[in-house]
N, CA, C and O atoms as a Maestro MAE file, in Angstrom:
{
 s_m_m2io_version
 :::
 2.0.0
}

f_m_ct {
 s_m_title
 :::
 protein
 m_atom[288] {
  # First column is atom index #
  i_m_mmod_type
  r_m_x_coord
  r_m_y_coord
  r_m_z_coord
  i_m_residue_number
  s_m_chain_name
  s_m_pdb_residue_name
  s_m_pdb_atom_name
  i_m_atomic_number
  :::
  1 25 46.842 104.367 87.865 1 A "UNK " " N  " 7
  2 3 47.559 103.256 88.445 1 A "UNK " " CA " 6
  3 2 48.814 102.983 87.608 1 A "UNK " " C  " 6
  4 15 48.857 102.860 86.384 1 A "UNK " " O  " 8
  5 25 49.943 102.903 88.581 2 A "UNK " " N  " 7
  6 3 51.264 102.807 87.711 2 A "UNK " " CA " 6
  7 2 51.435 101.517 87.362 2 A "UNK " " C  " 6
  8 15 50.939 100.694 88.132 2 A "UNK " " O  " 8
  9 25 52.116 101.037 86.219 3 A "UNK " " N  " 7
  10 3 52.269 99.722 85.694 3 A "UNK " " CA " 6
  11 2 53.481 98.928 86.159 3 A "UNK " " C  " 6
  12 15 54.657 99.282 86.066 3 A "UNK " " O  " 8
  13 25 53.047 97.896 86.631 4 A "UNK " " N  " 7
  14 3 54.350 96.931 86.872 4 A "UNK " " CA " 6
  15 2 55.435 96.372 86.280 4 A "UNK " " C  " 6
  16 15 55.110 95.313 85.743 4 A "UNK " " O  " 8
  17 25 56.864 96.690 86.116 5 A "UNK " " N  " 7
  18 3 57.485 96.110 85.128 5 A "UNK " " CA " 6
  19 2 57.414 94.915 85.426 5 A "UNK " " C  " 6
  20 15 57.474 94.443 86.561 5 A "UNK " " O  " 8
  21 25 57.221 94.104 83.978 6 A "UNK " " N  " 7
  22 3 57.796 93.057 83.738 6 A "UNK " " CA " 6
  23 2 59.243 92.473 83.789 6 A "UNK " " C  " 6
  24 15 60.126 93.326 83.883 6 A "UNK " " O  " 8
  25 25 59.619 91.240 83.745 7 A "UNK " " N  " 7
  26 3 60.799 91.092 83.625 7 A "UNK " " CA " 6
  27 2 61.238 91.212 81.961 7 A "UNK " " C  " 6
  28 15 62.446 91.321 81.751 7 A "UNK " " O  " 8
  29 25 60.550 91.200 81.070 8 A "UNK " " N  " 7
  30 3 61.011 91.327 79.852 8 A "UNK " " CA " 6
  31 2 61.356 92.634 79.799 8 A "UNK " " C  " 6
  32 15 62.458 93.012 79.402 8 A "UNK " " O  " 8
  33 25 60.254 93.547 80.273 9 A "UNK " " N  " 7
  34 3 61.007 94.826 80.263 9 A "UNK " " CA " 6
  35 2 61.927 95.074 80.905 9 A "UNK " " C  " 6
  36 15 62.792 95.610 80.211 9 A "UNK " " O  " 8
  37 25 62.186 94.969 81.838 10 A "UNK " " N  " 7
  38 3 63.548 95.131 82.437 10 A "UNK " " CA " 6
  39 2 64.770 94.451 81.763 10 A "UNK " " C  " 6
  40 15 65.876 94.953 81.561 10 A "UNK " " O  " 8
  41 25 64.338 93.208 81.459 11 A "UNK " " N  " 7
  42 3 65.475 92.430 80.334 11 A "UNK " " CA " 6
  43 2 65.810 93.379 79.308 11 A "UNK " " C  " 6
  44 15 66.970 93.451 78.902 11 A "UNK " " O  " 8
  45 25 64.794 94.199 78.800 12 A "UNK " " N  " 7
  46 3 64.913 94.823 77.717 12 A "UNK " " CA " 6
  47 2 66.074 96.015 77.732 12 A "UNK " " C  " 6
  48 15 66.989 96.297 76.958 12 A "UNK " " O  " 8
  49 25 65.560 96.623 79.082 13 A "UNK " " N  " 7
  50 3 65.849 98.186 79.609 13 A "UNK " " CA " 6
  51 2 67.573 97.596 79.734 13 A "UNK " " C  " 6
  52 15 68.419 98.034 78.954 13 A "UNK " " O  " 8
  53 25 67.934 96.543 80.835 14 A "UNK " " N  " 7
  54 3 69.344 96.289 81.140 14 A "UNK " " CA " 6
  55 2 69.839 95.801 79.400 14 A "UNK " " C  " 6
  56 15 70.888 95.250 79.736 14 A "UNK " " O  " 8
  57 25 69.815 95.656 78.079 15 A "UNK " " N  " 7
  58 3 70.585 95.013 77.520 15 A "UNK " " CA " 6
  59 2 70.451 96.647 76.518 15 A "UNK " " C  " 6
  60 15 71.300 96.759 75.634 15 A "UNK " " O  " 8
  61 25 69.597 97.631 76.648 16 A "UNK " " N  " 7
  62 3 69.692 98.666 75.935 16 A "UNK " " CA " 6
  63 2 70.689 99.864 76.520 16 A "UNK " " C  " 6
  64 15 71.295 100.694 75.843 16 A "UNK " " O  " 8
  65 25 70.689 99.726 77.909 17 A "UNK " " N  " 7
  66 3 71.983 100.585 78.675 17 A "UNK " " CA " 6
  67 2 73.099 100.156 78.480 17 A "UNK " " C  " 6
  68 15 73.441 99.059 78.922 17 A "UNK " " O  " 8
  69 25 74.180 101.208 77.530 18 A "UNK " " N  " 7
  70 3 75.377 100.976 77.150 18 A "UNK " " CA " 6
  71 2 76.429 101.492 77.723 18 A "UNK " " C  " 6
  72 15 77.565 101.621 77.267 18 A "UNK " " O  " 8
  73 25 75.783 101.937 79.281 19 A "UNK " " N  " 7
  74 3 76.806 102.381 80.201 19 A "UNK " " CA " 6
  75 2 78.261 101.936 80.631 19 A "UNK " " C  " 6
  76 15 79.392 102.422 80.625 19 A "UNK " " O  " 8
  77 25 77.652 100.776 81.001 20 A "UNK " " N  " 7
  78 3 78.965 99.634 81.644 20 A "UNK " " CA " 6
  79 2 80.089 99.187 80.073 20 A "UNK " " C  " 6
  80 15 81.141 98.550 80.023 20 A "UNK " " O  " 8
  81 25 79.538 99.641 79.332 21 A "UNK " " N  " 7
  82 3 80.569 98.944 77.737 21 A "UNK " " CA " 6
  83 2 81.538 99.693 78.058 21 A "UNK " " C  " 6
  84 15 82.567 99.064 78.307 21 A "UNK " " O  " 8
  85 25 81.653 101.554 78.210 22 A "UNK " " N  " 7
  86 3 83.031 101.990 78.213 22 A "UNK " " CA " 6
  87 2 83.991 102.010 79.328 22 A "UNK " " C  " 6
  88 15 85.193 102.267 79.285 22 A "UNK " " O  " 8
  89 25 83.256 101.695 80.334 23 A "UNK " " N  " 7
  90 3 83.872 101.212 81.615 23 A "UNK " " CA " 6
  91 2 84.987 99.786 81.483 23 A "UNK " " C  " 6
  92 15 86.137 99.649 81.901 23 A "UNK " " O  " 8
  93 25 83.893 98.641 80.556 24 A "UNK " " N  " 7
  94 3 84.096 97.090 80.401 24 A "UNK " " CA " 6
  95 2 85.669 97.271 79.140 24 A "UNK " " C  " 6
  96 15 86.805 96.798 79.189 24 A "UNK " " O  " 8
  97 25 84.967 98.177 78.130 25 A "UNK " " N  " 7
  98 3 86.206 98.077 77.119 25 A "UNK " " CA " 6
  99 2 87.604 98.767 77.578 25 A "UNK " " C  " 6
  100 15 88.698 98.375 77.172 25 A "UNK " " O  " 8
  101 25 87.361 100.179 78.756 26 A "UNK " " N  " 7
  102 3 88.465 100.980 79.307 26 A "UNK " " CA " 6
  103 2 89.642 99.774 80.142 26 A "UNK " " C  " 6
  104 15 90.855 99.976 80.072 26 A "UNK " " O  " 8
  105 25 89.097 98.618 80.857 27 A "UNK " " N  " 7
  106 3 89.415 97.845 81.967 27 A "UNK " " CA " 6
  107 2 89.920 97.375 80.746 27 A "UNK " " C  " 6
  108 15 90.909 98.100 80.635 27 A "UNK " " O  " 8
  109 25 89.912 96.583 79.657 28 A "UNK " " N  " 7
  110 3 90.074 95.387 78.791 28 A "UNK " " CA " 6
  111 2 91.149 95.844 78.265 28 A "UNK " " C  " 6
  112 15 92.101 95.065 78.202 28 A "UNK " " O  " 8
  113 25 91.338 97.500 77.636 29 A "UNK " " N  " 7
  114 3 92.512 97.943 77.079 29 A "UNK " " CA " 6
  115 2 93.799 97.790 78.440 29 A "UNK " " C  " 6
  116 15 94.835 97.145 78.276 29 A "UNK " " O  " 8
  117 25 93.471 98.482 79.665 30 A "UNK " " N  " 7
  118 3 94.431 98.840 80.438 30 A "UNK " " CA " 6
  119 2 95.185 97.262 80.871 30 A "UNK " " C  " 6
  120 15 96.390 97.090 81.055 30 A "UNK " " O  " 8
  121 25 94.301 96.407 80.947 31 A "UNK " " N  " 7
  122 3 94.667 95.294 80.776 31 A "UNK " " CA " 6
  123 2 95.673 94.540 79.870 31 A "UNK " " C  " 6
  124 15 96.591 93.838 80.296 31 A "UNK " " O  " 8
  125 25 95.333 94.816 78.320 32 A "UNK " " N  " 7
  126 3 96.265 94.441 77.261 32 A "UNK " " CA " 6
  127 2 97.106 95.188 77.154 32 A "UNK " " C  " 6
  128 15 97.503 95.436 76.015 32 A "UNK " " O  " 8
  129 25 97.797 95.932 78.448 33 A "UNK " " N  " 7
  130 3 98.425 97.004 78.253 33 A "UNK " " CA " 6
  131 2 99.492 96.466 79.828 33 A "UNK " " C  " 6
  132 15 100.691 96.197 79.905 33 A "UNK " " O  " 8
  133 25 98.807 96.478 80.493 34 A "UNK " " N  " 7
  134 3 99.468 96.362 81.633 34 A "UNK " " CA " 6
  135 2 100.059 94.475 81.543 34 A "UNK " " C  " 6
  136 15 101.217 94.235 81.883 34 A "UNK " " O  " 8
  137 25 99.536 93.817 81.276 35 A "UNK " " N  " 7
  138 3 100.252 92.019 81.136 35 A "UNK " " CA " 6
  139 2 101.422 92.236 80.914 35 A "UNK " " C  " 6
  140 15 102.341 92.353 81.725 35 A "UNK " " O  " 8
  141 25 101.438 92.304 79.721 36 A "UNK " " N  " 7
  142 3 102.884 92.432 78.986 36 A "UNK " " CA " 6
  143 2 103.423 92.866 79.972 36 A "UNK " " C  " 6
  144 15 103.509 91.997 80.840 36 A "UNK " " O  " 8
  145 25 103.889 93.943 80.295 37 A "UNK " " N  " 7
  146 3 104.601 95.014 81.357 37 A "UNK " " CA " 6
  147 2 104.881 94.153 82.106 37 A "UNK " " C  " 6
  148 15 106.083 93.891 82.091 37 A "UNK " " O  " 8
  149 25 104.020 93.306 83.091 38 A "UNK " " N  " 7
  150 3 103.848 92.616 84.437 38 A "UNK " " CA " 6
  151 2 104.935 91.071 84.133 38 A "UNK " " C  " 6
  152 15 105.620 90.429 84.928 38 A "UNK " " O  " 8
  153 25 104.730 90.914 82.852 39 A "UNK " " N  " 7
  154 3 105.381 89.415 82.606 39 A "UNK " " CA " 6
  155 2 107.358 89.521 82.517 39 A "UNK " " C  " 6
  156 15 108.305 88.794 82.816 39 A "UNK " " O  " 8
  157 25 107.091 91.213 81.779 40 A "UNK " " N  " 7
  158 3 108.378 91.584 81.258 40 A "UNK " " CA " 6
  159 2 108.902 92.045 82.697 40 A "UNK " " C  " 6
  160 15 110.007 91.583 82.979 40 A "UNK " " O  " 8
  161 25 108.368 92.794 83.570 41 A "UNK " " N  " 7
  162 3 109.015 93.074 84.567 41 A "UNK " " CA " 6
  163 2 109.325 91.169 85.779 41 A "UNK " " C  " 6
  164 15 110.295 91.141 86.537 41 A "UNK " " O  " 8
  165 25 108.747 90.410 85.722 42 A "UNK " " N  " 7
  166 3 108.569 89.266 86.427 42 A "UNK " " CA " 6
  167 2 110.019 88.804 85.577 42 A "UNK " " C  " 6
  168 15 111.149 88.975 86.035 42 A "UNK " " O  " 8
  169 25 109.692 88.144 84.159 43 A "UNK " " N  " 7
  170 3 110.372 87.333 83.854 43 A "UNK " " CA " 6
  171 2 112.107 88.026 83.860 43 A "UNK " " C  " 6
  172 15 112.964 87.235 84.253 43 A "UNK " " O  " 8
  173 25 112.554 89.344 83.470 44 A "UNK " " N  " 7
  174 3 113.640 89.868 83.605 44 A "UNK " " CA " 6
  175 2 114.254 90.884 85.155 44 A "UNK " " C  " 6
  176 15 115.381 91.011 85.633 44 A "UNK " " O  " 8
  177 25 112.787 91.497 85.594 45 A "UNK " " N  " 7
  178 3 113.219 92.251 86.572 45 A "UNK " " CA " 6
  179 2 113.077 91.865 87.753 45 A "UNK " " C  " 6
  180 15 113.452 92.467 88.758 45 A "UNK " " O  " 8
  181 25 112.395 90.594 87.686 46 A "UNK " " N  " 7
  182 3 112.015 90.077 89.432 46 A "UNK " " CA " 6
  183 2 114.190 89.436 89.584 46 A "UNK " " C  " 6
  184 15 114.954 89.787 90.484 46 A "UNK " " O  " 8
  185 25 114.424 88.816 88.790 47 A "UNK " " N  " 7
  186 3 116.211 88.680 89.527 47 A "UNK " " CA " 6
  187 2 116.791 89.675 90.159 47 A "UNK " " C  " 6
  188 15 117.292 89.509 91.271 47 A "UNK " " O  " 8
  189 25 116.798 90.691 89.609 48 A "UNK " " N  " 7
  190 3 117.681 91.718 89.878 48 A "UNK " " CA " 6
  191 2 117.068 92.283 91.108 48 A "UNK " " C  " 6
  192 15 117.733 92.518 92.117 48 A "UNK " " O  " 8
  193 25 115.444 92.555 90.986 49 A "UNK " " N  " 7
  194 3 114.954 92.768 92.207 49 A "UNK " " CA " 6
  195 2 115.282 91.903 93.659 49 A "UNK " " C  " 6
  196 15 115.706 92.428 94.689 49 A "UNK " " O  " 8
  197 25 115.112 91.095 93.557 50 A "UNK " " N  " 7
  198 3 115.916 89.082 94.538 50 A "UNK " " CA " 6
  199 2 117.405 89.771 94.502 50 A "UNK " " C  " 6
  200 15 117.827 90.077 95.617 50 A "UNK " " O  " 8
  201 25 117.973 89.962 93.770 51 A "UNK " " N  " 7
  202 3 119.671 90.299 94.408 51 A "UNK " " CA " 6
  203 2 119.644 91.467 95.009 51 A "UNK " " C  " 6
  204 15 120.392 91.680 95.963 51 A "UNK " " O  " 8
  205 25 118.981 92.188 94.655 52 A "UNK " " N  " 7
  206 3 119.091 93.725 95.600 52 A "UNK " " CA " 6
  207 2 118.806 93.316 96.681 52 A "UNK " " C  " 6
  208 15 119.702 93.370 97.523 52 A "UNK " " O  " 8
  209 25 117.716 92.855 97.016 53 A "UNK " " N  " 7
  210 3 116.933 92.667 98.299 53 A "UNK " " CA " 6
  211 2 117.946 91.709 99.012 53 A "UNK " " C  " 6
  212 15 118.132 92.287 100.083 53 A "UNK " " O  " 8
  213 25 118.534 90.825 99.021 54 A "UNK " " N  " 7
  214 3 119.286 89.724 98.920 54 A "UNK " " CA " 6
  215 2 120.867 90.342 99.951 54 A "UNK " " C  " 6
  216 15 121.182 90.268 101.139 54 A "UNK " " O  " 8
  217 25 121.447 90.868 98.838 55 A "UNK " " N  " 7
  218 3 122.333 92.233 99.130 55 A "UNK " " CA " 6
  219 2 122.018 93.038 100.396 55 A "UNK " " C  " 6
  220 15 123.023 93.486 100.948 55 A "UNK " " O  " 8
  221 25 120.981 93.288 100.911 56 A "UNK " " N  " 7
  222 3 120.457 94.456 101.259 56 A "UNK " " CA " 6
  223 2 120.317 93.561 102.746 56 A "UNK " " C  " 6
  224 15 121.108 93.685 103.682 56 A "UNK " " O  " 8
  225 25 119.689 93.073 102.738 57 A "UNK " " N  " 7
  226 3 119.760 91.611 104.072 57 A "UNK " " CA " 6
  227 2 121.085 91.322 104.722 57 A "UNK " " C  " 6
  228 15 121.438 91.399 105.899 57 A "UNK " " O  " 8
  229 25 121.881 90.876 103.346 58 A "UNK " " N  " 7
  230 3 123.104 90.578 104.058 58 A "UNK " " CA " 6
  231 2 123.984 91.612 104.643 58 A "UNK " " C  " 6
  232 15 124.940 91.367 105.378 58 A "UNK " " O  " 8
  233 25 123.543 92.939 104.215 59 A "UNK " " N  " 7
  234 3 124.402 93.869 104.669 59 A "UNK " " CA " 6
  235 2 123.790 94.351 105.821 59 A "UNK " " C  " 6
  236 15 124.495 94.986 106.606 59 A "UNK " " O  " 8
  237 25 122.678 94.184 106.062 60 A "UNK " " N  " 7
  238 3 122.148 94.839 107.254 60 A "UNK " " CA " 6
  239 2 122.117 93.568 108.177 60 A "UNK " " C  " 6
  240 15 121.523 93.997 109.166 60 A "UNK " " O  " 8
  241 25 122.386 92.381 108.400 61 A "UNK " " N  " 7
  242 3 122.697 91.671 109.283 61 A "UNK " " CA " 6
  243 2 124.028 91.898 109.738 61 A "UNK " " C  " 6
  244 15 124.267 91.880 110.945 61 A "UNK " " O  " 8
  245 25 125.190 92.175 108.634 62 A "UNK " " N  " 7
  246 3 126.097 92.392 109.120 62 A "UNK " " CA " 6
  247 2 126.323 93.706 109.683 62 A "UNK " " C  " 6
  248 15 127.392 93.816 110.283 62 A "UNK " " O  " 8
  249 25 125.628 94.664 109.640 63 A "UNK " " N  " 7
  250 3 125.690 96.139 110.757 63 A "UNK " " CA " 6
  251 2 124.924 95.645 111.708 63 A "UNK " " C  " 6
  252 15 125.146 96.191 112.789 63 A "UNK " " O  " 8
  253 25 123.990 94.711 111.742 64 A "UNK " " N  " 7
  254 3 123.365 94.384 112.795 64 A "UNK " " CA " 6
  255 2 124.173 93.819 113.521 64 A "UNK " " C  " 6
  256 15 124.198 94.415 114.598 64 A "UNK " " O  " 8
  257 25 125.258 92.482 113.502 65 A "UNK " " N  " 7
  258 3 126.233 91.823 114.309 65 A "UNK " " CA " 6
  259 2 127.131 93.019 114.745 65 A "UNK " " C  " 6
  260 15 127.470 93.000 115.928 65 A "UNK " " O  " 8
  261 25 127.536 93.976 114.038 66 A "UNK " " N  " 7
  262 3 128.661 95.357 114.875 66 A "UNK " " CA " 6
  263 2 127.426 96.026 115.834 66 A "UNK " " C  " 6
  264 15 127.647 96.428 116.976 66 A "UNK " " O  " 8
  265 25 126.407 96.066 115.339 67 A "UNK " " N  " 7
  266 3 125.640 96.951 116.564 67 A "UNK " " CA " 6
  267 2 125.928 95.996 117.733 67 A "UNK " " C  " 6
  268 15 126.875 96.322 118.450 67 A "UNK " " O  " 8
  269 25 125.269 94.876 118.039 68 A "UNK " " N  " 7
  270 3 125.401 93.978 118.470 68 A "UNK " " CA " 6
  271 2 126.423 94.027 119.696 68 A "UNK " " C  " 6
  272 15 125.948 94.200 120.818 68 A "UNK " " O  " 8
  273 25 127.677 93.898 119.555 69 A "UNK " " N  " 7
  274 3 128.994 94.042 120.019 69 A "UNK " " CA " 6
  275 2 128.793 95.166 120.508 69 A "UNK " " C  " 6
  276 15 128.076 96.091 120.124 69 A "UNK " " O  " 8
  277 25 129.843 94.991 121.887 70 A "UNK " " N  " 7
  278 3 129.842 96.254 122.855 70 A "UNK " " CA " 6
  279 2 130.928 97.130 122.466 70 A "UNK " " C  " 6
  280 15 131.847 96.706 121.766 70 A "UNK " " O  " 8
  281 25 130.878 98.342 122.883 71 A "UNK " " N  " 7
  282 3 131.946 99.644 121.990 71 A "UNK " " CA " 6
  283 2 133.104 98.938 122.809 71 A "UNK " " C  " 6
  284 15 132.941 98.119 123.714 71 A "UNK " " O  " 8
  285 25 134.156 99.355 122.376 72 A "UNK " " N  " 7
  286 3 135.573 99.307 123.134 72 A "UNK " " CA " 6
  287 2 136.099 100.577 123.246 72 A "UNK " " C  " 6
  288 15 137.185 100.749 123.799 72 A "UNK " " O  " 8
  :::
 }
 m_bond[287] {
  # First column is bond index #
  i_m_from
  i_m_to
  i_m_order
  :::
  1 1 2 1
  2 2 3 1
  3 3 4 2
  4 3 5 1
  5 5 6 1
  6 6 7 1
  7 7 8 2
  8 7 9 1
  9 9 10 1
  10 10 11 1
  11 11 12 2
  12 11 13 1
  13 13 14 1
  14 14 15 1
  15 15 16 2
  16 15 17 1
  17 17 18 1
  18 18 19 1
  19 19 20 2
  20 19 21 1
  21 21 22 1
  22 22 23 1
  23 23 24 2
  24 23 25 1
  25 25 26 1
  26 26 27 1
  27 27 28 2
  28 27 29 1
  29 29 30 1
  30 30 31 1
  31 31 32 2
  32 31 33 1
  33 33 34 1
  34 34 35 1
  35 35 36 2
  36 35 37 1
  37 37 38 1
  38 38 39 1
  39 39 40 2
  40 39 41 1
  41 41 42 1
  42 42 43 1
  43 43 44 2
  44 43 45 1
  45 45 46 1
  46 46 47 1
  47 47 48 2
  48 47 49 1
  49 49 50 1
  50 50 51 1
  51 51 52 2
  52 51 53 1
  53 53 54 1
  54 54 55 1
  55 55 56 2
  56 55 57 1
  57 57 58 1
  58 58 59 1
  59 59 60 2
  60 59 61 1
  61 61 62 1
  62 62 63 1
  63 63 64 2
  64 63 65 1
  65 65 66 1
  66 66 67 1
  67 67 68 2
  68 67 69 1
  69 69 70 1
  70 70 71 1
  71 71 72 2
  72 71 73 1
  73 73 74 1
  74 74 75 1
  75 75 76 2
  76 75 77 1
  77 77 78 1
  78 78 79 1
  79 79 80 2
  80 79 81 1
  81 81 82 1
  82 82 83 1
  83 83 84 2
  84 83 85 1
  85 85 86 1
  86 86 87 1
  87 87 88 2
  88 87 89 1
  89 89 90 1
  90 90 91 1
  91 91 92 2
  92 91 93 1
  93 93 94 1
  94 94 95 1
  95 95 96 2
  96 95 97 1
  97 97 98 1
  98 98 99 1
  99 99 100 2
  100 99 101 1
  101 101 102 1
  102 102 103 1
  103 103 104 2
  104 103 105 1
  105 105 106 1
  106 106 107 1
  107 107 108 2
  108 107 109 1
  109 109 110 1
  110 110 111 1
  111 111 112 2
  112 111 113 1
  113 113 114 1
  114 114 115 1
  115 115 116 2
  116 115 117 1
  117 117 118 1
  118 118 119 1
  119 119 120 2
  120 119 121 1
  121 121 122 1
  122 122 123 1
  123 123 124 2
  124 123 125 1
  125 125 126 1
  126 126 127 1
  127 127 128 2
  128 127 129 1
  129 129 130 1
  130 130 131 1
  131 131 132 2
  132 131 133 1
  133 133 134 1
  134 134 135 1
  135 135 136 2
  136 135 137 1
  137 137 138 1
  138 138 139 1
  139 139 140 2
  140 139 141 1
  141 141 142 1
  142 142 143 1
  143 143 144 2
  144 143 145 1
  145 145 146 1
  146 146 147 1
  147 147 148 2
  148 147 149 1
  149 149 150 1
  150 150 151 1
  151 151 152 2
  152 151 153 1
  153 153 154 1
  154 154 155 1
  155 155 156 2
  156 155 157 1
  157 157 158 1
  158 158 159 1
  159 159 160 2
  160 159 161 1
  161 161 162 1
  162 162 163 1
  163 163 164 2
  164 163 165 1
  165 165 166 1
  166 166 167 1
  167 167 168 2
  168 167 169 1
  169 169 170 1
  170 170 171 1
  171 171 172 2
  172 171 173 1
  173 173 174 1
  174 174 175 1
  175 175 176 2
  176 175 177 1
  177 177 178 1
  178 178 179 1
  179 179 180 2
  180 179 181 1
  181 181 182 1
  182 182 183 1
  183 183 184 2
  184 183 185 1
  185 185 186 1
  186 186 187 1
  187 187 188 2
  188 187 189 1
  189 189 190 1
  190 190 191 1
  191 191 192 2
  192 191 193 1
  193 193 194 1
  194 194 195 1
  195 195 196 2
  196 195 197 1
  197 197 198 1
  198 198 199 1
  199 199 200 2
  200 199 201 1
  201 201 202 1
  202 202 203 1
  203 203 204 2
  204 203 205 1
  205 205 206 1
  206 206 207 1
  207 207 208 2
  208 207 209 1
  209 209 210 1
  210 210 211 1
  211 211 212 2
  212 211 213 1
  213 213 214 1
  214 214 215 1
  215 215 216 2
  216 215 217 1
  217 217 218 1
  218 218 219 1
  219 219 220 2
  220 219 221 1
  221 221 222 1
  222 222 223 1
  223 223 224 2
  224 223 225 1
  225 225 226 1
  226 226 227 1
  227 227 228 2
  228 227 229 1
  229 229 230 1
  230 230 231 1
  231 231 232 2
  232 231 233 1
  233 233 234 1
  234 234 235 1
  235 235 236 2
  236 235 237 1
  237 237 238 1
  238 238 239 1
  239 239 240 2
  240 239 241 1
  241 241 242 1
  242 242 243 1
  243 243 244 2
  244 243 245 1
  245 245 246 1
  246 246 247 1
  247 247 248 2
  248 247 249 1
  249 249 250 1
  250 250 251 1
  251 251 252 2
  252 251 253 1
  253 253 254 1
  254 254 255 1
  255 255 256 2
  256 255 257 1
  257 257 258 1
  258 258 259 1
  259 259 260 2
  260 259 261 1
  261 261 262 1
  262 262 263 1
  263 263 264 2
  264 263 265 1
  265 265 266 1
  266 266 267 1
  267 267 268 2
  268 267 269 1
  269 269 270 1
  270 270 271 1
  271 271 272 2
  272 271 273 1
  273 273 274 1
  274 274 275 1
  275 275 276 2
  276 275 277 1
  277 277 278 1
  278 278 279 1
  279 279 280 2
  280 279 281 1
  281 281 282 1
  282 282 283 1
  283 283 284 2
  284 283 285 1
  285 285 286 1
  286 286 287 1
  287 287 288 2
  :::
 }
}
């Protein structure tokens, strides 16, 4: 007759599997890695990104108003 785990054993078994640590620590580095990047690109590159886009609107409304208009 096979034995029933307990929950201690199982408590035991889940805190002795050190599987999920290099998964948990891989995520934690790419993390302290990627912020920075995300803040530096926000705080300096989101403007320039807004004027391109910005630029890019206004110029294509204005080919849009010549499409617009009938040929002569």
């Amino acid at each position: 007759m096979a034995r029933k785990p307990t929950l201690l054993g199982l408590l035991r078994k889940v805190h002795e599997d050190e599987d999920g640590a290099l998964s948990l620590e891989t995520i934690l580095i790419i993390g302290a890695i990627v912020i920075p990047i995300l803040i530096f690109l926000i705080k300096y590159g989101w403007p320039r990104i807004k004027e391109l886009f910005d630029e890019g609107m206004t110029d294509l409304e204005g080919e849009a108003d010549k499409a617009a208009e009938p040929p002569q």
